[in-house]
C-alpha positions in Angstrom: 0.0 0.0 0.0 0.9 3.5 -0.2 0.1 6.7 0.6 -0.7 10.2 -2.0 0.0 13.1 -1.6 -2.6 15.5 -3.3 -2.4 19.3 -2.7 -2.2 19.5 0.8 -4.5 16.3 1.4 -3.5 13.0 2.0 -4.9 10.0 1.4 -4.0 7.0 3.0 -3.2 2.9 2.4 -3.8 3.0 -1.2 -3.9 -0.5 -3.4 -4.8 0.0 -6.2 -5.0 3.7 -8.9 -6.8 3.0 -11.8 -6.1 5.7 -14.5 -8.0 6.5 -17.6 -6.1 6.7 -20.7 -6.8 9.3 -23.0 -5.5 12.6 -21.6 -4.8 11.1 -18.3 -1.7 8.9 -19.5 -1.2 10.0 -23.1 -1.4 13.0 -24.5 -5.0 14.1 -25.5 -4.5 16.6 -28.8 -2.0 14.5 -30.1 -4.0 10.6 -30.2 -7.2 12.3 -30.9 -6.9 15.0 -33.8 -5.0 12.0 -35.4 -7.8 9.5 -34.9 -10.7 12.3 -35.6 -8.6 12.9 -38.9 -8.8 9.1 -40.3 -12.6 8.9 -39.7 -13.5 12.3 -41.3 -11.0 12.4 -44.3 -12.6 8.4 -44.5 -16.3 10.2 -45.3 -14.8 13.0 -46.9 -13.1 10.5 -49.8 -16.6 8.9 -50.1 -18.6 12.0 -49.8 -16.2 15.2 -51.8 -16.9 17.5 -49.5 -14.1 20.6 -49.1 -11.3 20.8 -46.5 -12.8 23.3 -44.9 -15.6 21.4 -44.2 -13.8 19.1 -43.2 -12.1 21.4 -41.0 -15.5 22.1 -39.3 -16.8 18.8 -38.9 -13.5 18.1 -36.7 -14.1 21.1 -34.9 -18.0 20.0 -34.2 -16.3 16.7 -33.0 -13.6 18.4 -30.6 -10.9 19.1 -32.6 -10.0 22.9 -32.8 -7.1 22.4 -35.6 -6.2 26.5 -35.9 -4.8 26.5 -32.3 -3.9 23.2 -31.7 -6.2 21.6 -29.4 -8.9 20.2 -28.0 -12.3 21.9 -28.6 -14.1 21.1 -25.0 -17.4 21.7 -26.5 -16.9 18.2 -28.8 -17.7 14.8 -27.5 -14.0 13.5 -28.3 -12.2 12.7 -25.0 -15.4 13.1 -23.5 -18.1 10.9 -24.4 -18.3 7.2 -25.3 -17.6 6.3 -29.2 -21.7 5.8 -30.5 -21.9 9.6 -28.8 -19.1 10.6 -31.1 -20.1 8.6 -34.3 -23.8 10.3 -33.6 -22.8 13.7 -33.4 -20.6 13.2 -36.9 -23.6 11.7 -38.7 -25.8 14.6 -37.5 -23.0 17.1 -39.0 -22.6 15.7 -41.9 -26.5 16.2 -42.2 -26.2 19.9 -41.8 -24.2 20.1 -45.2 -26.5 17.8 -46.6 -25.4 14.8 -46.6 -28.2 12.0 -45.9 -28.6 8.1 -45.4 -24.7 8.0 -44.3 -25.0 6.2 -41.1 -23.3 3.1 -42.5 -20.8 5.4 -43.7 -20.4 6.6 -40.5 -19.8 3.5 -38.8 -17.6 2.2 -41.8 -15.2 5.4 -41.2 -14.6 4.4 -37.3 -13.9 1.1 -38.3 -11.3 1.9 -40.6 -10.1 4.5 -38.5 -9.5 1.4 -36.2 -7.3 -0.3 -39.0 -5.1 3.0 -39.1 -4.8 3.6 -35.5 -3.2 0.2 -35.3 -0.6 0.4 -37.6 0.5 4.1 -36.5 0.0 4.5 -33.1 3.9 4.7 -32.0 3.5 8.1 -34.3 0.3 9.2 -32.4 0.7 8.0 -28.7 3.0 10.2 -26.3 3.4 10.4 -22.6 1.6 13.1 -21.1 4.4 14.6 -18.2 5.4 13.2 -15.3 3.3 10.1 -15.3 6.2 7.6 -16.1 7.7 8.5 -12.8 4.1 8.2 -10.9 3.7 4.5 -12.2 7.4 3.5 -11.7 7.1 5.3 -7.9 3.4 3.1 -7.4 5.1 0.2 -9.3 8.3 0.3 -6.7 6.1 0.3 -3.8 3.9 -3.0 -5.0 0.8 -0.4 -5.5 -1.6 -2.2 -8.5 -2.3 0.2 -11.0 -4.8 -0.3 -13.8 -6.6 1.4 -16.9 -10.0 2.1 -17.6 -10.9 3.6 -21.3 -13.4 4.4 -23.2 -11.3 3.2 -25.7 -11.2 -0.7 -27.2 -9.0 -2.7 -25.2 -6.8 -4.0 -28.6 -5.5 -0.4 -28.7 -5.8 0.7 -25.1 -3.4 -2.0 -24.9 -0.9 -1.2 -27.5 -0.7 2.5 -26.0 0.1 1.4 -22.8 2.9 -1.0 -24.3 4.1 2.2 -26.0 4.1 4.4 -23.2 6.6 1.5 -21.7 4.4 0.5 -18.7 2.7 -2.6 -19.8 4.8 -4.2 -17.3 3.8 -2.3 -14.4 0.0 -2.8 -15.6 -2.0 -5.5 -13.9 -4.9 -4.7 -16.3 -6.5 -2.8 -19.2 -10.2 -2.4 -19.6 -11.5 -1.1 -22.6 -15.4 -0.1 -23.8 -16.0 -3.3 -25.4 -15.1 -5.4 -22.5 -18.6 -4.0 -20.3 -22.1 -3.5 -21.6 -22.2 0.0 -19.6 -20.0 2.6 -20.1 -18.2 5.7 -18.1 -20.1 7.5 -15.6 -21.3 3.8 -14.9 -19.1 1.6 -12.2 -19.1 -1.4 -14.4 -15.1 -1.1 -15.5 -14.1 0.0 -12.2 -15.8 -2.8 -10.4 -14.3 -5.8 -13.2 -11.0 -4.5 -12.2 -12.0 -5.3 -8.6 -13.1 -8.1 -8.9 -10.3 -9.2 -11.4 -7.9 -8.3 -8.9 -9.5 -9.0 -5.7 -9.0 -5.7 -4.6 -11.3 -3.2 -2.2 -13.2 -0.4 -3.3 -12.4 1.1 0.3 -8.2 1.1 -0.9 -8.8 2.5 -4.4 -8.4 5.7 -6.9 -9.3 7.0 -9.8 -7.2 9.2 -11.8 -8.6 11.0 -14.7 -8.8 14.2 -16.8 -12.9 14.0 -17.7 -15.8 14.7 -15.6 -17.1 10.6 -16.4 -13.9 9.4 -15.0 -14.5 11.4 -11.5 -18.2 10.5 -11.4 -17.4 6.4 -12.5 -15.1 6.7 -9.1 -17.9 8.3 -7.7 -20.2 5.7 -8.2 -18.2 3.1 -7.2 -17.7 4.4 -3.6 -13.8 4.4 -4.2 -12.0 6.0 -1.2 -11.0 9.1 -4.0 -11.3 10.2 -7.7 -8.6 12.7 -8.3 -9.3 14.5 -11.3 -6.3 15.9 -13.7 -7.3 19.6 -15.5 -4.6 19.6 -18.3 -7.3 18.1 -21.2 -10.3 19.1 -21.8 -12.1 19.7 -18.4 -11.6 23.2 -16.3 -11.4 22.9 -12.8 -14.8 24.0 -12.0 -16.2 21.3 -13.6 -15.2 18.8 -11.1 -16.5 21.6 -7.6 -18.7 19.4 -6.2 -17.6 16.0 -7.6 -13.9 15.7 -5.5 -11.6 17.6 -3.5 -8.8 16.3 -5.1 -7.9 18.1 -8.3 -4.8 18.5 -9.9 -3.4 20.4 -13.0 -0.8 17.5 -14.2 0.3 13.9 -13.4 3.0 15.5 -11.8 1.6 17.1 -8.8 0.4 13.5 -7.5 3.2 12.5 -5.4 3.6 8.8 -3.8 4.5 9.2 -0.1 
């Protein structure tokens, strides 16, 4: 067990952090304007539409490409994947585009296919949290993932981020029927590793990660303001907020 150290609160005889993925352990501009990029230049091949359209279609989706980051107003990083591949069909309806929803599914498949083969280009470390999960790794702490993500590449990220070793398990969307704010992942990790609720955290940079830790009655959910999510978001929902990785120290 060990103990974190979070602002000025500590909390005590920890077992087990669970960390979301996207934003959390990786960084979140990077992965997702890449992944955003496959599935709407996918529709945009099939469709003709301009690049400026497509421009705005990844900006509807949470991807602000003129300054580089993430547009919090989008579902990417945010909401579960059937949110996301709603919200592109109903863009692509504005400009007049109709009947597309197998198109729509067909682009986040194929997006899938690409992600595989080029995620060492797309995944990188977000600061400090090597050093968190070698310091929770050194002291026997379990640490695990929970993503909104599909496990296959949840899984490849974390072997790419070097940690897989330190990992006792990833849990990705399509390994529960309910997804983030619902407990399901967080309580198949417990019972996976016969762990307590009462000894666990949550780490994660979206208001779903907070409120999944929430509903699971874990001891904390410390939330991590360097995505998408402003800190007033989470008044309310935890005491425990941090701007980076790095400001969670093991004691």
């Amino acid at each position: 067990m060990v103990n974190l150290q979070i602002n000025s609160y500590l909390l005590k005889d920890i077992d087990l952090v669970i960390f979301d993925k996207d934003g959390t352990l990786m960084n979140l501009y990077h992965y997702w304007s890449s992944m955003v990029n496959y599935r709407v230049e996918f529709v945009k091949q099939k469709l003709g539409f301009s690049e400026e359209q497509k421009k705005e279609i990844m900006f509807i989706l949470g991807i602000d490409l003129d300054n580089k980051r993430m547009n919090r107003d989008g579902p990417v990083g945010n909401k579960k994947r059937e949110v996301v591949m709603q919200v592109m069909e109903n863009a692509l309806s504005a400009l007049g585009f109709t009947g597309i929803h197998d198109l729509c599914f067909e682009a986040f498949m194929e997006a899938d296919r690409i992600s595989l083969k080029t995620l060492p280009e797309i995944i990188k470390p977000v600061k400090g949290i090597k050093e968190l999960i070698n310091s929770l790794h050194k002291r026997a702490c379990h640490i695990a993932v929970a993503t909104s993500d599909i496990a296959k590449r949840a899984q490849l990220a974390v072997e790419l981020l070097e940690i897989s070793d330190k990992v006792d398990i990833v849990v990705g969307c399509d390994m529960v029927n309910k997804h983030k704010p619902h407990p399901q992942m967080i309580n198949f990790i417990l019972k996976k590793l016969s762990l307590n609720k009462e000894n666990t955290v949550m780490v994660g940079d979206a208001l779903v990660d907070i409120e999944m830790g929430n509903h699971a009655g874990l001891k904390a959910s410390i939330a991590v303001t360097g995505g998408i999510a402003l800190p007033e978001l989470f008044l309310g929902k935890t005491e425990y907020i941090v701007q980076d990785i790095s400001q969670i120290r093991v004691i």
